[in-house]
C-alpha positions in Angstrom: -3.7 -8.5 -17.9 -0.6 -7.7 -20.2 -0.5 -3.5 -20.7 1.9 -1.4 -22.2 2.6 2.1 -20.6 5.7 4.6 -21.1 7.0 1.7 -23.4 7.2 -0.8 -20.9 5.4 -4.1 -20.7 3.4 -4.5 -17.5 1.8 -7.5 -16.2 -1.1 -7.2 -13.9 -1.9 -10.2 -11.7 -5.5 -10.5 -9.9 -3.9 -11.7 -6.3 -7.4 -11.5 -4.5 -11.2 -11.4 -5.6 -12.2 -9.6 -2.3 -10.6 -7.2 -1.5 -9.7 -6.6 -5.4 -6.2 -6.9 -4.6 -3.4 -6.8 -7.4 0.0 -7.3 -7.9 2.8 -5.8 -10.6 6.1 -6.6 -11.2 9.0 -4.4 -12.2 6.5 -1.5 -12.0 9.5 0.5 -11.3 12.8 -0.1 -13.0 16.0 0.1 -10.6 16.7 3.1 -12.1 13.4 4.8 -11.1 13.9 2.4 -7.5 17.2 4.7 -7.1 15.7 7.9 -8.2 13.0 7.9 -5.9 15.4 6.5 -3.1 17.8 9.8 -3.7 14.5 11.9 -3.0 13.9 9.8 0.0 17.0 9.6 1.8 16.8 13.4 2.9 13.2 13.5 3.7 13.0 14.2 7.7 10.9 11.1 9.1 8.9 11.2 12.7 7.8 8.4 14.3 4.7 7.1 13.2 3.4 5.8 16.9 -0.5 5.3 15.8 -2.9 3.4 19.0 -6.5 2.8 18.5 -8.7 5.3 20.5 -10.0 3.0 22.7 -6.9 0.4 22.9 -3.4 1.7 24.7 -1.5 -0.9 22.7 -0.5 0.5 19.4 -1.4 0.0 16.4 1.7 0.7 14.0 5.2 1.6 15.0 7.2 3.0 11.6 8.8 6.1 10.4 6.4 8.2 8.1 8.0 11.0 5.8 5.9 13.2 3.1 7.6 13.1 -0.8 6.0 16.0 -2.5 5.2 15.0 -6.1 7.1 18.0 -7.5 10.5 17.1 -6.1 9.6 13.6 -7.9 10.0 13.7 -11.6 8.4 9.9 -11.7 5.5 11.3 -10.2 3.9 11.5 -14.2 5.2 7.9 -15.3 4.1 6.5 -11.9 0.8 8.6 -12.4 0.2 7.4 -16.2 1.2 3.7 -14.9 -1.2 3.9 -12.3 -4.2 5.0 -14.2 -3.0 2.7 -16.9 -3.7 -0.3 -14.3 -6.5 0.8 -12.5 -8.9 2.6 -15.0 -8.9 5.6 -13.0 -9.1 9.1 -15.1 -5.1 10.3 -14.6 -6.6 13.9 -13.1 -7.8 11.9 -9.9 -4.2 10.4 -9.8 -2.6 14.0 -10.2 -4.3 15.2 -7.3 -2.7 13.8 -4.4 -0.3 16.5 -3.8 2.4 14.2 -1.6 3.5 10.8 -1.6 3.4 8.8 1.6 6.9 6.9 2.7 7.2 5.0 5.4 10.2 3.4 7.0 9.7 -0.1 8.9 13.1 -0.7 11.2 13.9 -4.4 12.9 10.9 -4.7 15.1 8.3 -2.0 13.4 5.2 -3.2 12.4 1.6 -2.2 11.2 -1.2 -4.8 12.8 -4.0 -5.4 10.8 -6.2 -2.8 9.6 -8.0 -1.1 6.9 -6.6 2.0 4.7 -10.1 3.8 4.6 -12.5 4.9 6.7 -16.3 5.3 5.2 -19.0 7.9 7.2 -21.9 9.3 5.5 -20.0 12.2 3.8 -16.7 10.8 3.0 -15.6 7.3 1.1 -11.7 7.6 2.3 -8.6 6.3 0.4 -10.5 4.9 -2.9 -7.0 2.6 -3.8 -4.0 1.8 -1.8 -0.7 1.5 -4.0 2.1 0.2 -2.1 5.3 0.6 -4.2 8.2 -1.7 -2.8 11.6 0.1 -3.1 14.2 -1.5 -0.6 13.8 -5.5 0.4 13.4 -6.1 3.9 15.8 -8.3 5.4 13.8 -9.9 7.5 9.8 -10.1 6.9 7.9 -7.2 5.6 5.0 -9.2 4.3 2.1 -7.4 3.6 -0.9 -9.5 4.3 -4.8 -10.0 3.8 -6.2 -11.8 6.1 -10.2 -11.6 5.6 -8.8 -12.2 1.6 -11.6 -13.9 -0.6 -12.9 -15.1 2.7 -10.9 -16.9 4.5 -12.5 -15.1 6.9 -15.8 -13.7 7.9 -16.6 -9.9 6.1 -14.5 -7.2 7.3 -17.4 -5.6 8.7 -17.4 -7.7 11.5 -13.9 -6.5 12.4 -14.8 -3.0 12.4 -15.1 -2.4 15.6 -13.2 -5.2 16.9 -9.2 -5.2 17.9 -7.1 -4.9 14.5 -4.5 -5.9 16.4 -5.9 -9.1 17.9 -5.9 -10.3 14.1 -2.6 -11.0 13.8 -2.2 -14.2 14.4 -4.9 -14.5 11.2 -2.2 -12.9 9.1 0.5 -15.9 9.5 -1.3 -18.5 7.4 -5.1 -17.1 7.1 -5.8 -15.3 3.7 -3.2 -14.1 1.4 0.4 -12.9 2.4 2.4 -11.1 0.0 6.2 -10.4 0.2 6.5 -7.8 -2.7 10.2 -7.2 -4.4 11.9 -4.3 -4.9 10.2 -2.3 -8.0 7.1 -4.4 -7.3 3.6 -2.7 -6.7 0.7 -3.9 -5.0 -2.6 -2.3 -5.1 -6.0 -2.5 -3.8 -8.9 -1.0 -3.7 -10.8 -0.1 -0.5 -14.6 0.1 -0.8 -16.6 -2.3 -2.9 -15.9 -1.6 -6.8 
């Protein structure tokens, strides 16, 4: 899907059927790469030490800082982009009030998992956007491992070990390694 937002050409490529997983590149220019970077840099990060409840081994290691849209000035492109490429109504996209940063070092990680959580009152994290704005030197693949079924339905992982998967993630499914200005995007419940 070729669109054309803010005067720029995007090109939005279907990556996965299940989960509707997409992929965009140069959604950010390297200009817009450093702007957000010089909002970054002084952000104060804590370490993002995340275990299952009923696991002791942990689930992510990372840094994990909070950009509030108002220091960004992108924060209405990225928004206008966003809903450009998903179909979303730009007043859901305005409402998230901060965007998320983390930081992966040599040796961080995030084991497999999902980005939403569904209960009877509450659908979660509709979409995941995962802008891509410094290349890791070594891996920082992002991968889906139950992707158009190369595995059984996540449902059946829900209350099993995340981080058990992650052996599925090295050649099971669909592994991405995203470039700098690149976006992925997925959605999390069934659309």
């Amino acid at each position: 899907r070729h669109l054309q937002v803010d005067a720029r050409a995007l090109e939005m490529r279907t990556i996965a059927k299940q989960p509707r997983a997409f992929s965009v590149k140069g959604f950010l220019s390297p200009e817009e790469v450093e702007e957000l970077l010089s909002h970054i840099r002084p952000l104060s990060f804590s370490s993002s030490s995340v275990r299952r409840s009923t696991d002791a081994n942990k689930l992510r290691q990372s840094d994990t800082a909070w950009l509030p849209f108002a220091s960004a000035p992108l924060h209405a492109s990225i928004t206008r982009r966003l809903s450009a490429l998903t179909g979303l109504p730009l007043r859901w996209l305005r409402s998230a009030p901060e965007l998320q940063v983390a930081r992966y070092r040599a040796g961080d990680y995030y084991y497999p998992h999902l980005d939403s959580y569904e209960d009877k009152y509450v659908k979660g994290r509709f979409f995941t956007a995962l802008l891509v704005i410094e290349q890791a030197k070594e891996g920082g693949e992002t991968a889906f491992p139950v992707a158009d079924g190369a595995l059984p339905p996540q449902k059946e992982y829900l209350a099993a070990d995340y981080s058990q998967m992650i052996g599925a993630c090295n050649g099971t499914g669909l592994v991405m390694q995203p470039l700098v200005g690149s976006m992925l995007f997925w959605y999390n419940h069934h659309v």
